[in-house]
C-alpha positions as a Python dict, from the first residue, in 0.01 Angstrom:
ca = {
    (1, 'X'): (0, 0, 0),
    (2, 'X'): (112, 344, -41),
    (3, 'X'): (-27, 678, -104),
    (4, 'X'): (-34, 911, -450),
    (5, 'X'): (-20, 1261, -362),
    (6, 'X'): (-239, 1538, -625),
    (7, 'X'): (-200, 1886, -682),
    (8, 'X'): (-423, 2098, -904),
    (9, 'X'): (-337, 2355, -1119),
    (10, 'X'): (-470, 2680, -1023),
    (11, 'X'): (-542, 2859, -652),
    (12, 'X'): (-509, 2656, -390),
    (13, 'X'): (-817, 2609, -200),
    (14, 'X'): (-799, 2557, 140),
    (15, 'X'): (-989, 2217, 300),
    (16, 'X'): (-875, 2171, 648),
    (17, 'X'): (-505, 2095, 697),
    (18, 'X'): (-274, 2079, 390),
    (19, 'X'): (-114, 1787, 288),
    (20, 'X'): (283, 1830, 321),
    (21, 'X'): (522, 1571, 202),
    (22, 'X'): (870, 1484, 317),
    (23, 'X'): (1066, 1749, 101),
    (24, 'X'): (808, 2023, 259),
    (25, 'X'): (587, 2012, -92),
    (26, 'X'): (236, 2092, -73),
    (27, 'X'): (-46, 1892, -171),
    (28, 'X'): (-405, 1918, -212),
    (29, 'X'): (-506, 1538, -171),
    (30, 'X'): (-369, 1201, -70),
    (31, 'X'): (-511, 898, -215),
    (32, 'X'): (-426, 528, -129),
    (33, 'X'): (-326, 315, -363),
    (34, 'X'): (-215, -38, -395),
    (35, 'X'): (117, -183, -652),
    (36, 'X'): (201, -520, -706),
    (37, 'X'): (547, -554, -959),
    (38, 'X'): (661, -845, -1095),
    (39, 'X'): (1045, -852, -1216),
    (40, 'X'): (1196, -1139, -1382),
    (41, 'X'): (1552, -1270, -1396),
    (42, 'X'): (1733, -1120, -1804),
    (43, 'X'): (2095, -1027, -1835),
    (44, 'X'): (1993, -755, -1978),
    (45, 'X'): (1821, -602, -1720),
    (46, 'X'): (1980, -246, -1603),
    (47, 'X'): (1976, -349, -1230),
    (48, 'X'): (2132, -666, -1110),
    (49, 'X'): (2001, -841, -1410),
    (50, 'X'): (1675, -793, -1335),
    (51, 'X'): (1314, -648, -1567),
    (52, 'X'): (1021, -499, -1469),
    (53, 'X'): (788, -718, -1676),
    (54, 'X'): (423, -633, -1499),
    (55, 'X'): (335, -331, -1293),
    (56, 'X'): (-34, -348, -1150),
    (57, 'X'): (-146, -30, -952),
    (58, 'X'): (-486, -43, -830),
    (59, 'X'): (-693, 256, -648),
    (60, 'X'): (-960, 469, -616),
    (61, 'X'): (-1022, 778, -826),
    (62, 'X'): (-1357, 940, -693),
    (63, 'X'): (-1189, 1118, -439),
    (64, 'X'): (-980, 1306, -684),
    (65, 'X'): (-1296, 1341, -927),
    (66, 'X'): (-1502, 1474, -656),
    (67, 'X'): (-1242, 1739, -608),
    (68, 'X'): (-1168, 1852, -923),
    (69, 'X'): (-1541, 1916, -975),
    (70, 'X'): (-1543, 2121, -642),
    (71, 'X'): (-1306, 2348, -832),
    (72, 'X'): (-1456, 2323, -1188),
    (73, 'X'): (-1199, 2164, -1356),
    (74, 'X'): (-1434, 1891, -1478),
}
């Protein structure tokens, strides 16, 4: 699990406490997400011999839908 962090373009509008990540960024909303890779064993990989051959990231988008309708966007 792990979290994807959004910022809109535009104004920032302010809902509650802000969102601030470990460099001291702002964000507008945090949204959890869930990745599953799955690497496989090529010479020719760049790291170790290892590939990326599947990358499956699974979450839910409403919350950043919801928002960007709040603002207009969509």
């Amino acid at each position: 699990m792990g979290k994807t962090l959004v910022r809109f373009k535009g104004e920032r509008v302010e809902r509650g406490k802000p969102i601030i990540d470990a460099k001291g960024r702002e964000w507008d909303l945090s949204v959890l997400r869930a990745f599953n890779y799955v690497f496989i064993r090529d010479e020719a990989g760049l790291v170790e011999g290892l590939k990326l051959k599947r990358m499956l990231v699974c979450g839910d988008m409403w919350p950043v839908v919801k928002e960007a309708k709040k603002r207009g966007l969509i």
